[in-house]
C-alpha positions in Angstrom: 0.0 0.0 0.0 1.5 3.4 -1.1 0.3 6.7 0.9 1.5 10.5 -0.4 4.4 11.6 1.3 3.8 14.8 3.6 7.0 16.1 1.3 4.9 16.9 -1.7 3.1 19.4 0.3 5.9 21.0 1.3 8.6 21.1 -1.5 5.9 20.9 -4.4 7.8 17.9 -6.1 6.0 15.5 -8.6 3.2 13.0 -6.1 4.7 9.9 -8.4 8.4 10.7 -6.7 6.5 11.4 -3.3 4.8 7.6 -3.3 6.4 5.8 -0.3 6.7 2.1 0.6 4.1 1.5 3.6 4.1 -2.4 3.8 7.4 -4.9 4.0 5.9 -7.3 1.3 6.8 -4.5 -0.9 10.0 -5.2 -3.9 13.2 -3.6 -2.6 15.5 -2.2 -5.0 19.0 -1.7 -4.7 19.9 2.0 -5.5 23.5 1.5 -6.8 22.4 -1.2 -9.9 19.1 -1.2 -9.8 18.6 -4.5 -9.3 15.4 -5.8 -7.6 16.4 -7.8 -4.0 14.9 -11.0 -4.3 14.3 -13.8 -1.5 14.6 -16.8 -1.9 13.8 -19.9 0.6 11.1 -20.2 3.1 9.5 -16.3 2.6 6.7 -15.9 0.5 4.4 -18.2 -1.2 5.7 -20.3 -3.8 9.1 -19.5 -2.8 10.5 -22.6 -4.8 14.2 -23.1 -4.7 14.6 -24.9 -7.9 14.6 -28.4 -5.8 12.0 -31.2 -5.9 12.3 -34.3 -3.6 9.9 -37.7 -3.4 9.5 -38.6 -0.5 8.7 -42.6 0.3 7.0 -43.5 3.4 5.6 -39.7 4.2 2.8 -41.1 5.9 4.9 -42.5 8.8 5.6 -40.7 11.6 9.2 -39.6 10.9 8.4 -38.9 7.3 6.0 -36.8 7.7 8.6 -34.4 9.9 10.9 -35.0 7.1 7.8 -33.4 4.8 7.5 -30.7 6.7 11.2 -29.6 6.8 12.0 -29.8 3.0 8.3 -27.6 2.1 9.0 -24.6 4.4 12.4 -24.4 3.2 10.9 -24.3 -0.4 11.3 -28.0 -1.6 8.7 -29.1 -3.9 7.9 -32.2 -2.6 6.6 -35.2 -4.1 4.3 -37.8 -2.0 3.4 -40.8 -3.3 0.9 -42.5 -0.7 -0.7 -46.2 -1.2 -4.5 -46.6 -0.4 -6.8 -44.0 0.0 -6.3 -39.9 -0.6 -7.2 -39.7 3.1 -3.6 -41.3 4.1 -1.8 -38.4 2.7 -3.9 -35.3 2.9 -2.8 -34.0 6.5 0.4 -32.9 4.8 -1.1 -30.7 2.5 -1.1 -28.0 4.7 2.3 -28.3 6.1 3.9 -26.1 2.6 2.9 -23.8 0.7 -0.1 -23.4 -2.2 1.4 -26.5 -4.9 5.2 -27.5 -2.5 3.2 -30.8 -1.8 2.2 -32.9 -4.4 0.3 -36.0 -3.5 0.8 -39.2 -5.9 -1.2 -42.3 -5.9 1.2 -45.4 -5.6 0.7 -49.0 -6.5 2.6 -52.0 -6.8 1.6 -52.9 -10.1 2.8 -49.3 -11.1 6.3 -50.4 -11.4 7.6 -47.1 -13.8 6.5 -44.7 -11.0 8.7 -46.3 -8.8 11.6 -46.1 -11.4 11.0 -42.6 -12.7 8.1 -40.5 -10.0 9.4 -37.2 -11.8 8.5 -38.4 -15.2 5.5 -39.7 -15.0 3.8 -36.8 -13.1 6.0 -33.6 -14.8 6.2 -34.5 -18.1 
């Protein structure tokens, strides 16, 4: 949200130089180059860092820790669960909007087990 700076009252400069930054989800830009300051990680949504992990066994009790860790620090995470959507939808909520992506797994799918990434991003 931008507000009028009390400035413009007083100096009579242009109101477009006199719009100041009033929240910190605002873009920061380095006054030397110019060059936008971008975060990356764990701040913002969909704050991927280029890195996508499956995760076997995420329903578990230690896997679903492991989950947890790899989404906030902007891992996009692959689950593949066995059974019922119902087994893997409590860790939906543990990353951000699209970081957790629930696959179904079977045994008699053998080429998801050989290649998860393939199948589901290609």
């Amino acid at each position: 949200m931008y507000g009028i700076s009390p400035k413009v009252f007083s100096r009579g400069s242009k109101i477009s130089a006199a719009l100041i930054k009033r929240t910190k989800s605002d873009l920061i830009v380095r006054r030397a180059t110019r060059e936008p300051l971008i975060s990356q990680g764990p701040v913002g949504r969909q704050a991927w860092n280029g890195q996508t992990a499956t995760v076997f066994g995420c329903t578990g009790f230690l896997g679903r820790y492991v989950v947890s860790y790899l989404a906030t620090h902007g891992t996009r995470v692959v689950v593949p669960y066995r059974g019922i959507y119902e087994n893997a939808r409590h860790l939906r909520p543990t990353g951000d909007l699209g970081m957790i992506v629930p696959m179904v797994l079977h045994p008699s799918y053998s080429y998801i087990i050989i290649h998860p990434l393939l199948t589901f991003f290609a």
